[in-house]
Wavefront OBJ file of the C-alpha trace (Angstrom):
o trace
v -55.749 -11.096 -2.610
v -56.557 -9.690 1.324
v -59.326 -8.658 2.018
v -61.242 -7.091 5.472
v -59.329 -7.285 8.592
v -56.144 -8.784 7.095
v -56.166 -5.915 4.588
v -56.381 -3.399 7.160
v -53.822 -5.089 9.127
v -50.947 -4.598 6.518
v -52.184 -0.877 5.599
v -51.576 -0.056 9.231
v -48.351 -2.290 9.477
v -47.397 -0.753 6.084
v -47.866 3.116 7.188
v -46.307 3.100 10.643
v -42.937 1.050 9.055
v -39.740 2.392 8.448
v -38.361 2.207 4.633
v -35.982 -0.206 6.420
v -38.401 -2.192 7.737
v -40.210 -2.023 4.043
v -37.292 -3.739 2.359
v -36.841 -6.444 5.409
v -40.700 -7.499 5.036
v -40.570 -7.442 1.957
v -37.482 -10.013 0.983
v -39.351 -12.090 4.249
v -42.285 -12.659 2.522
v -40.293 -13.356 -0.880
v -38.507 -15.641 1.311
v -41.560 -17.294 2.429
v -43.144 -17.867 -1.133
v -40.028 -18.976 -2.652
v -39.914 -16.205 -5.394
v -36.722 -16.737 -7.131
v -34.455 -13.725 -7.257
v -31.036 -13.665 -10.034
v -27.694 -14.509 -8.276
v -24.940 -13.728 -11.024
v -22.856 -16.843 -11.703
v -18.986 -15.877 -12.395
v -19.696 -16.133 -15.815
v -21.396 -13.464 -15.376
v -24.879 -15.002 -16.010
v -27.791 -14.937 -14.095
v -29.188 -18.091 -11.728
v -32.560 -18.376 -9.796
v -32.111 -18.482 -6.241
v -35.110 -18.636 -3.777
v -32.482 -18.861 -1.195
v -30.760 -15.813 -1.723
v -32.882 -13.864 1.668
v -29.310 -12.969 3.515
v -29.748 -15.113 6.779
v -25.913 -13.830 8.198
v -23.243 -11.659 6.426
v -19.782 -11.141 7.331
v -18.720 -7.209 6.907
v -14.951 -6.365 6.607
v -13.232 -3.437 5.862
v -9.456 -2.708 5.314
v -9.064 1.325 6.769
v -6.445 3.708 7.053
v -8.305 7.016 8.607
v -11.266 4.955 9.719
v -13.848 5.986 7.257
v -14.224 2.528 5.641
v -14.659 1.525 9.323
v -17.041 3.989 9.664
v -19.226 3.068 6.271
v -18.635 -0.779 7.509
v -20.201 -0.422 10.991
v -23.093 1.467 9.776
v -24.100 -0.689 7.245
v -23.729 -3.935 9.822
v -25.985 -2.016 12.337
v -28.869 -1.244 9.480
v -28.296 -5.002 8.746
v -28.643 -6.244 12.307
v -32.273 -3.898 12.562
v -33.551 -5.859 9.339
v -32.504 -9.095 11.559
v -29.755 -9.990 9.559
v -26.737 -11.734 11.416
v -24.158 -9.035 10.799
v -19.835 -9.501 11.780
v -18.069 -6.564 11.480
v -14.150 -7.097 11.222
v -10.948 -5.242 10.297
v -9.341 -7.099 7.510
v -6.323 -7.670 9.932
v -8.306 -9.239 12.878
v -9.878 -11.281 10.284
v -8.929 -15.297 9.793
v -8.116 -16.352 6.674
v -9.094 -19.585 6.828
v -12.701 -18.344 7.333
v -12.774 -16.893 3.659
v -13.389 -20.230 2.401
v -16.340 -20.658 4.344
v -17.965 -17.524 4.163
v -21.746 -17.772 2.079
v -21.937 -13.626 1.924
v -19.213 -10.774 2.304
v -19.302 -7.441 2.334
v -15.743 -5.793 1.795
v -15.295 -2.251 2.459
v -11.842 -0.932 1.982
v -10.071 2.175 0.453
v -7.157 2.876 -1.267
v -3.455 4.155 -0.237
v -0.492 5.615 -2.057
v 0.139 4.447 -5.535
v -2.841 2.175 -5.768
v -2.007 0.588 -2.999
v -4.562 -1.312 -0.007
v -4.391 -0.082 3.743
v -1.614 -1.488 5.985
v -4.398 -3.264 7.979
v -5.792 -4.781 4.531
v -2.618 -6.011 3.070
v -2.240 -9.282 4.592
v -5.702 -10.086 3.080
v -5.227 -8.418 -0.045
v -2.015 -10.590 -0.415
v -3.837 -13.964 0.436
v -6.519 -14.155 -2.399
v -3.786 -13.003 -4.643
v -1.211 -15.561 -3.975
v -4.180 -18.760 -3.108
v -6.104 -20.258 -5.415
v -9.282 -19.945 -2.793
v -12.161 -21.719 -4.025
v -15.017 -19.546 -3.446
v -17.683 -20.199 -5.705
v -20.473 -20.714 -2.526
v -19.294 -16.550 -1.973
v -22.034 -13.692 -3.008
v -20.129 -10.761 -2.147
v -19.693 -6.942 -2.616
v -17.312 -4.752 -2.640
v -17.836 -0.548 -1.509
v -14.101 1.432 -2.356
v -13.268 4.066 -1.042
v -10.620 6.819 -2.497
v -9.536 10.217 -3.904
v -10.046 11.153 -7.612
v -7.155 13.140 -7.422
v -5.018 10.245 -7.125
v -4.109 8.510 -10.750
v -4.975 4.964 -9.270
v -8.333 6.036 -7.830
v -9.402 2.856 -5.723
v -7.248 0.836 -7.387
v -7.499 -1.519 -4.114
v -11.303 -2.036 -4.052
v -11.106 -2.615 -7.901
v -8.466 -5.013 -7.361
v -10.108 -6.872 -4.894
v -13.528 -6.820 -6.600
v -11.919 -8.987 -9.408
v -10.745 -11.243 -7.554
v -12.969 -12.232 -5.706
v -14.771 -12.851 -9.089
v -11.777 -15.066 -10.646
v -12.029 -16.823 -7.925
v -15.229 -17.904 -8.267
v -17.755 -15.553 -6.036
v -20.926 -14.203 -7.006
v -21.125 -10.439 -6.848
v -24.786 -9.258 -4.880
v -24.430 -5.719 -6.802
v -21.818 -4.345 -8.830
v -18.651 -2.245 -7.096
v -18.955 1.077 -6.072
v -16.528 3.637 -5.785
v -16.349 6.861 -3.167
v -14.653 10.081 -3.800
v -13.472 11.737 -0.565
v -17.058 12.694 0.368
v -18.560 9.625 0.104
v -21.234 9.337 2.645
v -24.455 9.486 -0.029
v -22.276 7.525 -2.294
v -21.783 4.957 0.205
v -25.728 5.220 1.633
v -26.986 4.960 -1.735
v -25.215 1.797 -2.884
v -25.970 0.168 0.784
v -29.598 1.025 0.064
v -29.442 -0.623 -3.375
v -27.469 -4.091 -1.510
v -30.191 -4.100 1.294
v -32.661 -4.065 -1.471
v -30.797 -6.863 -3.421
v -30.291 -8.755 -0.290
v -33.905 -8.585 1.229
v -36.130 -7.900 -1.722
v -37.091 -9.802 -5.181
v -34.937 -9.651 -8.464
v -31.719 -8.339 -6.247
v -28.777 -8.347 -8.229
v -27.419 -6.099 -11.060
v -25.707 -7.224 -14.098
v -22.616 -4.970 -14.465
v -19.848 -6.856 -16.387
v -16.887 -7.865 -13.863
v -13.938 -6.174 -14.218
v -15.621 -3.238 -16.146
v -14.434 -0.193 -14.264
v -17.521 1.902 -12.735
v -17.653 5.700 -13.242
v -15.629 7.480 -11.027
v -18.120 9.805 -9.159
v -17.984 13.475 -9.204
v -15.426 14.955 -6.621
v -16.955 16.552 -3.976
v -13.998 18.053 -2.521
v -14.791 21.789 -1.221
v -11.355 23.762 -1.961
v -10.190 26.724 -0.175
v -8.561 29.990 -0.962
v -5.781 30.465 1.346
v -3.171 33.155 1.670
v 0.548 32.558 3.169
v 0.299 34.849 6.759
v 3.134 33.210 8.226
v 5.907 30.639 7.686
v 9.104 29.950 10.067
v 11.555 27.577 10.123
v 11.171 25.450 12.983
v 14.940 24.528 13.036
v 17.729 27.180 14.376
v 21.097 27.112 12.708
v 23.343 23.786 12.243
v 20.234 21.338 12.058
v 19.848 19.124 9.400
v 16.337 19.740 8.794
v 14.114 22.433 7.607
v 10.846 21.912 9.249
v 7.925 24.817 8.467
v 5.100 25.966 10.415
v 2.943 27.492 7.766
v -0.345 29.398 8.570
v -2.918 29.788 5.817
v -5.517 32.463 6.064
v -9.121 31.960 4.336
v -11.487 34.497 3.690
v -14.716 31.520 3.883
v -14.358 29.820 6.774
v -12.778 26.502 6.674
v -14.699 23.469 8.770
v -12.002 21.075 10.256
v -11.692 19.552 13.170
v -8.354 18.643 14.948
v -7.050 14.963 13.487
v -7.941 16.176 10.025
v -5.285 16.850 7.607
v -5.118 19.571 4.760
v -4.645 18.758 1.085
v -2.590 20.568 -1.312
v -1.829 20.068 -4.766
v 1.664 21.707 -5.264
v 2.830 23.735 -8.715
v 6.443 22.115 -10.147
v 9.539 23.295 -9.945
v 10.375 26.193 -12.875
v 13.709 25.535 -13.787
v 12.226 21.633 -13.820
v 9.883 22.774 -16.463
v 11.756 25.123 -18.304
v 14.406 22.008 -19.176
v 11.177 19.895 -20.102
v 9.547 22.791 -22.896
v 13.236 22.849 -24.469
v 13.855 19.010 -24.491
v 10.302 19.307 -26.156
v 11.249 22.410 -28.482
v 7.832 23.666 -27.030
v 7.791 27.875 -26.172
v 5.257 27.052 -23.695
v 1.808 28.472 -25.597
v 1.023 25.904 -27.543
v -2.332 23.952 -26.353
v -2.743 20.626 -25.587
v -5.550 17.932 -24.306
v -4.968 16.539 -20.748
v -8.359 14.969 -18.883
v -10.707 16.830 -21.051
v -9.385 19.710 -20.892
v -7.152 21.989 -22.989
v -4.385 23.859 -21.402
v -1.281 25.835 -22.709
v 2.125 23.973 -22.529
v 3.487 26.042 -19.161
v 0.571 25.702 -17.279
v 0.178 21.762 -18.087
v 3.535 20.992 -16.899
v 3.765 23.625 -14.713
v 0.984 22.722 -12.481
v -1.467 19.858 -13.811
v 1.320 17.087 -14.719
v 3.517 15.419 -12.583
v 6.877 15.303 -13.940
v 8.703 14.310 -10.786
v 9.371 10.501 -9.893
v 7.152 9.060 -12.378
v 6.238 5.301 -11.665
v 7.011 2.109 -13.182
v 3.866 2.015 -15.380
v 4.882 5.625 -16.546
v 8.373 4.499 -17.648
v 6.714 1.177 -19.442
v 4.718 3.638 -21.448
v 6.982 6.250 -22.488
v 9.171 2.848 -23.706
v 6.919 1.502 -25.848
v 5.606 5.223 -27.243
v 9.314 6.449 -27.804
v 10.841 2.773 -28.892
v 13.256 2.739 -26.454
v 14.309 -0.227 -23.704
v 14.164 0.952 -20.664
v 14.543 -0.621 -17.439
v 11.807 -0.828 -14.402
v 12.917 2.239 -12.549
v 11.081 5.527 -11.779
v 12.565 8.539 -12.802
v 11.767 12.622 -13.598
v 10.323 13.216 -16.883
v 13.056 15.729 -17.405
v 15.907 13.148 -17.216
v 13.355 10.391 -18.714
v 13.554 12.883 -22.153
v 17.332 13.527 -21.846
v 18.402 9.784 -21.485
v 16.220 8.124 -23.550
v 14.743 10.771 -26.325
v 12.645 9.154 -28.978
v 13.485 6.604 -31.837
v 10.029 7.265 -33.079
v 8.424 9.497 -34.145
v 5.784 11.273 -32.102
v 3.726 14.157 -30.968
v 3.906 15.762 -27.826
v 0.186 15.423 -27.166
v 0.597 11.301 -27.495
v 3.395 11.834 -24.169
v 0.396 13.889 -22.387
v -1.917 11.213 -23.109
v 0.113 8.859 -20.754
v 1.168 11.194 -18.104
v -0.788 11.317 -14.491
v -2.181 14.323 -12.818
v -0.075 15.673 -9.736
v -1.535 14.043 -6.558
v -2.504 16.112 -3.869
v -0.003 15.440 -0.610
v -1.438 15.180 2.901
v -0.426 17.508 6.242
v -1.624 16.755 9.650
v -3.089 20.183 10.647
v -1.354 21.730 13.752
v -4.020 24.309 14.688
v -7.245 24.486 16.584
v -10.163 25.897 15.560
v -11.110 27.074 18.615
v -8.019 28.012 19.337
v -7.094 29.490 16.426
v -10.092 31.281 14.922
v -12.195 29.550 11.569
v -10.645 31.496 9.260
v -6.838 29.688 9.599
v -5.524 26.314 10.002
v -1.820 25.660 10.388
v 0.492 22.867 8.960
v 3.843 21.341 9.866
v 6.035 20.410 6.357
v 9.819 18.830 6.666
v 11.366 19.939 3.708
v 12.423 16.593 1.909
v 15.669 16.261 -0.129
v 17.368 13.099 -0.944
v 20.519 12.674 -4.109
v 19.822 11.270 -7.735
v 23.556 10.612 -9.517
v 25.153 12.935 -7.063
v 22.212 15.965 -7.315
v 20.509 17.157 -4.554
v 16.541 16.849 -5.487
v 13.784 17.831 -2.460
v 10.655 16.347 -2.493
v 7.104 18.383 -4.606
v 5.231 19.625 -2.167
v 7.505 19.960 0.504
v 10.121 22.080 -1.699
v 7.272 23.869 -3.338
v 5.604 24.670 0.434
v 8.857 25.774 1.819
v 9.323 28.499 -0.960
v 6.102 30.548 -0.493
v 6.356 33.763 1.261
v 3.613 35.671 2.767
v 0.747 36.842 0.738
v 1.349 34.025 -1.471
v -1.824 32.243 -2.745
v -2.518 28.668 -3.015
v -5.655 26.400 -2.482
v -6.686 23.810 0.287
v -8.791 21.372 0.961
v -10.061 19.566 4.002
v -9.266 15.412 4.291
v -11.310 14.359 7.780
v -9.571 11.543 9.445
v -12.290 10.634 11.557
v -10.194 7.587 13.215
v -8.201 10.185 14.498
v -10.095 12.120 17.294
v -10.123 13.333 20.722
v -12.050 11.751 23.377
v -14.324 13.755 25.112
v -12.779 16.045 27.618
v -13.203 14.087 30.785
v -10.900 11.181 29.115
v -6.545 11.479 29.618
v -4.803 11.331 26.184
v -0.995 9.949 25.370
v 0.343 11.460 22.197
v 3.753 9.861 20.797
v 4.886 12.297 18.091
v 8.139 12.591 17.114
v 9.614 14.869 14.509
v 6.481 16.453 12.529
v 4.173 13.864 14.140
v 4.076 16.780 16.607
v 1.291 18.491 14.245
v -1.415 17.146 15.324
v -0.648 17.018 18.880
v -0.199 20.871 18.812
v -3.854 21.051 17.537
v -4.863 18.452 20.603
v -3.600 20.393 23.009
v -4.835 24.397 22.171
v -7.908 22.463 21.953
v -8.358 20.986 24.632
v -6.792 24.169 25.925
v -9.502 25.846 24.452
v -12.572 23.682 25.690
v -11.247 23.242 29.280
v -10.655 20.022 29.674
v -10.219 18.178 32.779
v -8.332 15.433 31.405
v -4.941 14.532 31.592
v -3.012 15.180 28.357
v 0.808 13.268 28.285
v 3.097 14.031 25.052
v 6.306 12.241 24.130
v 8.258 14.101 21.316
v 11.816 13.683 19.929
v 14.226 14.606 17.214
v 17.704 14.661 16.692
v 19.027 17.551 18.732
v 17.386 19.558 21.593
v 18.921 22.969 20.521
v 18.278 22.800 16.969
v 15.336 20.401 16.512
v 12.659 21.338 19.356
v 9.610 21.939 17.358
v 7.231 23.982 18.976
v 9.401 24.550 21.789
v 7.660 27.801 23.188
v 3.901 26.228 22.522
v 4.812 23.225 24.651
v 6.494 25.175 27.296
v 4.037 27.314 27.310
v 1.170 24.844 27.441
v 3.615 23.071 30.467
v 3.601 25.925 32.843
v -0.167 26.315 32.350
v -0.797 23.027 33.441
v -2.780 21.980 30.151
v 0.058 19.157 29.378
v 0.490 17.433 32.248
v 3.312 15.553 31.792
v 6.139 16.485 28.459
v 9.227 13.354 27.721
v 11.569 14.325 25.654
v 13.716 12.110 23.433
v 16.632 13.824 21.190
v 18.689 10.922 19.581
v 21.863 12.709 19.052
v 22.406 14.623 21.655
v 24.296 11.379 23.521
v 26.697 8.649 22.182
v 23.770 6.227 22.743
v 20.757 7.122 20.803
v 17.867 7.502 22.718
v 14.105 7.558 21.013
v 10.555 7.848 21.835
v 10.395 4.324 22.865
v 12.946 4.790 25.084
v 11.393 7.342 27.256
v 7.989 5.703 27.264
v 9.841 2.282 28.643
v 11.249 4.127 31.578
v 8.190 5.555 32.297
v 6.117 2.026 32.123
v 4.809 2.147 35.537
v 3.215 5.616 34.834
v 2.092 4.697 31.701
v -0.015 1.604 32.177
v -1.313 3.376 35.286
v -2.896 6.018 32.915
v -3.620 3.325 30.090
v -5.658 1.018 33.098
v -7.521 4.270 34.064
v -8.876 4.613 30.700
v -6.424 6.785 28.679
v -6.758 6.960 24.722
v -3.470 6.308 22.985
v -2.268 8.780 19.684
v 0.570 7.896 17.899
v 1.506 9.717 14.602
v 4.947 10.379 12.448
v 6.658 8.299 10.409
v 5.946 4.529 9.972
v 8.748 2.573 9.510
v 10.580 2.008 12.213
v 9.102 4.153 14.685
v 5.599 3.454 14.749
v 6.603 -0.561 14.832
v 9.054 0.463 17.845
v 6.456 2.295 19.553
v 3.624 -0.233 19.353
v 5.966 -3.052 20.577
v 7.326 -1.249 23.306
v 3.764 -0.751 24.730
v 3.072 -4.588 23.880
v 6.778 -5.001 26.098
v 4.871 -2.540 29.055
v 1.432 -4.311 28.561
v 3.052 -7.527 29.358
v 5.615 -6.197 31.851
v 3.337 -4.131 34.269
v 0.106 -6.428 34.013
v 2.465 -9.883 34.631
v 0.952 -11.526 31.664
v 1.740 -13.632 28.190
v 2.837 -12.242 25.186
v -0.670 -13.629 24.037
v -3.192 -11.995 26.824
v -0.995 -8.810 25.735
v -1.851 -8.776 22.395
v -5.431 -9.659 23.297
v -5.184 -6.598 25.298
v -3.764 -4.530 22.416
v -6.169 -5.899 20.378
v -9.339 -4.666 22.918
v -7.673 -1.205 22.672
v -7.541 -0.911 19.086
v -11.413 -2.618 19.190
v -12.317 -0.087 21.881
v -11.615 2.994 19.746
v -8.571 3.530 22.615
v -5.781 3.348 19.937
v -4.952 5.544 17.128
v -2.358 5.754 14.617
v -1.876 8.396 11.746
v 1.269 6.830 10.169
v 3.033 7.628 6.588
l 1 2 3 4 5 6 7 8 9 10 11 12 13 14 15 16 17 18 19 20 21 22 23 24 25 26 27 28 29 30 31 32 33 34 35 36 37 38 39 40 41 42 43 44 45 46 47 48 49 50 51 52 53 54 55 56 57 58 59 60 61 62 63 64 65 66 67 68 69 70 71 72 73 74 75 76 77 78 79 80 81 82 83 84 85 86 87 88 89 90 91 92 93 94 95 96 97 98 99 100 101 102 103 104 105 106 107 108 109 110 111 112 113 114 115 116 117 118 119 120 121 122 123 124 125 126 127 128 129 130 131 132 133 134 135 136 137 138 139 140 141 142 143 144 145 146 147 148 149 150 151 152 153 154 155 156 157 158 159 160 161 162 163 164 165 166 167 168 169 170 171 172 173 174 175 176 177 178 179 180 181 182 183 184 185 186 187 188 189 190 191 192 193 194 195 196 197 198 199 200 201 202 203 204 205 206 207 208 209 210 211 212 213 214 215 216 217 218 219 220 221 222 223 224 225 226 227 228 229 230 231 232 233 234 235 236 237 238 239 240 241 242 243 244 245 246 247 248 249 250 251 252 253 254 255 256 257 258 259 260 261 262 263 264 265 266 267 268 269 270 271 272 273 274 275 276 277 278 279 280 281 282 283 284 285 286 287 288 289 290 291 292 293 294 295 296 297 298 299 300 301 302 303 304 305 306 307 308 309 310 311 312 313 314 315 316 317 318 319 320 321 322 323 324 325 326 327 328 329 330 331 332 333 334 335 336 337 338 339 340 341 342 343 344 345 346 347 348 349 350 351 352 353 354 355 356 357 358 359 360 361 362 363 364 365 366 367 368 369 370 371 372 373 374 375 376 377 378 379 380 381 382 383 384 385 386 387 388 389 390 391 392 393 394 395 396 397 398 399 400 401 402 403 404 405 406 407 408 409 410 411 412 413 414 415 416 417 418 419 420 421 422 423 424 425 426 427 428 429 430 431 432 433 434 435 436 437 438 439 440 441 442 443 444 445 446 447 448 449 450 451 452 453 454 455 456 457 458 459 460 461 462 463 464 465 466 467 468 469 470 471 472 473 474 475 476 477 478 479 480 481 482 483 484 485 486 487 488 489 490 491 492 493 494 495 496 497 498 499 500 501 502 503 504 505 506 507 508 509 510 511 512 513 514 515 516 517 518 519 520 521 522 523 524 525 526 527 528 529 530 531 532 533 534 535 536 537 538 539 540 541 542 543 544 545 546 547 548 549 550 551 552 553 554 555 556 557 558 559 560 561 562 563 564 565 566 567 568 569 570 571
């Protein structure tokens, strides 16, 4: 026991510390007496470790909107203040080869789509699914991040959690998973994984695989009201493209990047032909996520009944005793085609249905611009043919059909990899088709706040008469002198078709002159092909105008990307 001046010396070191700097003496001095602390083996048992003080950790997180980068980088900086050796990487800057080698990991990543890992995750994700990686010197953790609206909420993280396990590591603490506003979420669990790391007896004993609690959602939803909506396209396009403003009587914090969420209501008729196929008149009451709802407003606006996945179909088969093959299909034709050799209750066919996922639109408004008590959106009306019918996508179709005064609800998704710089910096912003929304926000905004740099947008479409989108903004926004320079690319409109790409190659010269002075680089729309054909074309100008290797322009890519310079917003 201390006594005298040593006593006094560790009150006084004690009262002026941070809690921080608590935990870090404290797993020193376990360090220093050897104290053993429980590792859990991958069966799941519990081992004495003296050794387990964290001497370097390797953080990596797979992102899509940047907040996993986010989480990722602020736990490696509280690391590196308890002295802890902390690498941060992006799961697709990361070496494979390293994984064997690693003695702690920390994998931050979130969840896309149908269950689905980031772009920038997948190449990892697919590696310790396909190897047999032998990792059993790894203590790891794993942080998800997703959206409880989604059916396959962080599905990713979960995925990569057990495998990780199978494969031999040791988990530090047991998987967490984020809702949308997971920042105390996050903190808490990288308070808990500090303490495991630095302090005695560090290490839970959750069962692997055992799926943790989803946590509450703390998604703040908005009344909104339908003020405006106008086709974007004039007469003979082939598109219907919206620009839909939504009034709120609360004022609605965003920030431009951000997108808005919306959960759309099904289609009636679509419905209708689902409570006959059912014989239901539409009152009766049923169970669906622990709550009870009548039979219309369950399929009318909590189930999806539209495009149902794989795992869907493989259900219904086995409930209604039916074969039927690995394709996705509408619940309505899914009862038509293949009613039920067995027999069942209706309320065994909710059990197995999802909830309708909540789509995604850039906003296309400024808040200080446009006032706190709007935001705008930008929605292409889908449509595609099934057996010779023309079907339109959920929420597209079902945006597209309000009129004003019509109510629906909104939430707020921040894409915080997706910002402007501050307002001395020059912006490039490649958006073609409705990857013009959040340019549109850029641009009243920096409008708005008087900016002094630069701003440089290259849009296309098909045709110029029937498909420029925002026309009369960006015109207007030309002759003002708050978008400096405006390329246009309309594909169509000339026997050789002529994109985004295109326009930014014959501009090179320009371009890497404004890239080399410091210029942050925005690319959004659709993923496949353009933003490949984008980012290779400015590989193609990298190397071209700097007279260097395909290499040193990657590397220089790469030190964009690293830079915060480079931003995609891709679907």
């Amino acid at each position: 026991m201390l006594a005298g001046p040593k006593l006094q010396m560790l009150h006084e070191l004690a009262k002026g510390a941070s809690r921080d700097e608590l935990m870090w003496i404290s797993g020193y001095i376990a360090a220093l007496t050897g104290q053993p602390i429980m590792v859990e083996t991958p069966a799941n048992e519990f081992v004495q470790d003296a050794s387990f003080v964290m001497p370097a950790c390797t953080i990596v997180y797979g992102t899509e909107t940047g907040n996993s980068k986010k989480v990722a980088t602020d736990f490696g900086n509280r690391l590196k203040k308890q002295g802890v050796q902390a690498k941060i990487k992006s799961l697709d800057q990361y070496r494979l080869n390293d994984l064997a080698k690693e003695s702690y990991m920390i994998v931050v990543i979130s969840t896309q789509g149908d269950g689905e890992p980031p772009a920038a995750a997948k190449k990892f994700y697919d590696y310790i699914h396909q190897n047999d990686v032998a990792l059993s010197q790894l203590k790891y953790a794993v942080l998800a991040l997703g959206d409880t609206a989604y059916p396959l909420f962080c599905q990713a993280g979960e995925d990569v959690d057990k495998r990780l396990h199978f494969l031999g590591g040791r988990r530090i603490v047991q998987m967490k998973k984020c809702d949308t506003d997971f920042e105390a979420d996050a903190n808490a669990w990288i308070d808990e994984l500090i303490t495991a790391a630095l302090a005695v007896g560090g290490v839970t004993n959750g069962t692997p695989g055992v799926k943790s609690k989803p946590a509450k959602t703390g998604k703040k939803f908005y009344d909104g009201t339908v003020v405006t909506t106008i086709n974007l396209n004039d007469r003979g396009s082939n598109k219907e493209t919206y620009h839909i403003e939504i009034a709120t009587e609360e004022a609605i914090s965003y920030q431009p990047g951000d997108a808005i969420g919306i959960v759309a209501k099904n289609n009636a008729a679509s419905v209708k032909k689902i409570l006959d196929l059912l014989s239901l008149k539409g009152n009766e009451e049923f169970q669906f996520r622990d709550q009870t709802y009548k039979a219309e407003e369950l399929f009318n606006s909590k189930i999806n009944i539209q495009h149902l996945p794989e795992r869907i179909i493989q259900h219904y088969a086995s409930l209604s005793g039916k074969e039927i093959p690995n394709i996705k299909m509408d619940l309505a034709d899914l009862l038509r085609i293949y009613p039920a050799d067995k027999k069942w209750n209706v309320q065994q066919l909710v059990a197995i249905l999802e909830p309708i996922a909540p789509r995604l639109y850039s906003v296309a408004s400024s808040p200080a611009s446009h006032g706190e008590n709007e935001v705008h959106i930008t929605v292409s009306r889908d449509h595609f043919s099934v057996d010779g019918q023309k079907r339109f996508g959920l929420c597209s179709d079902y945006l597209s059909q309000l009129k004003e005064n019509d109510t629906l609800q909104v939430y707020v998704q921040k894409n915080n990899a997706f910002r402007l710089p501050d307002t001395k910096t020059d912006v490039i912003m490649i958006g073609p088709g409705t990857g013009i929304a959040p340019f549109r926000s850029f641009l009243f905004e920096r409008d708005a706040q008087g900016a002094e740099g630069r701003n440089w947008l290259f849009f296309g479409d098909q045709h110029f008469v029937t498909d420029f989108l925002y026309q009369t903004d960006l015109q207007g926004l030309r002759d003002t002198g708050v978008l400096t320079k405006l390329n246009l690319a309309f594909s169509r409109d000339q026997k050789e078709k002529v994109y985004v790409q295109h326009k930014m190659q014959q501009h090179a010269k320009d371009l890497f002159e404004w890239i080399e002075g410091g210029a942050q680089i925005y690319i959004c729309g659709c993923k496949d092909p353009m933003s490949y054909d984008v980012e290779k074309t400015l590989f193609n100008i990298i190397a071209q105008e700097k007279n260097i290797s395909g290499e040193a322009a990657q590397e220089y890519l790469n030190a964009m990307k690293e830079a915060g310079r480079y931003h995609k917003d891709v679907y």
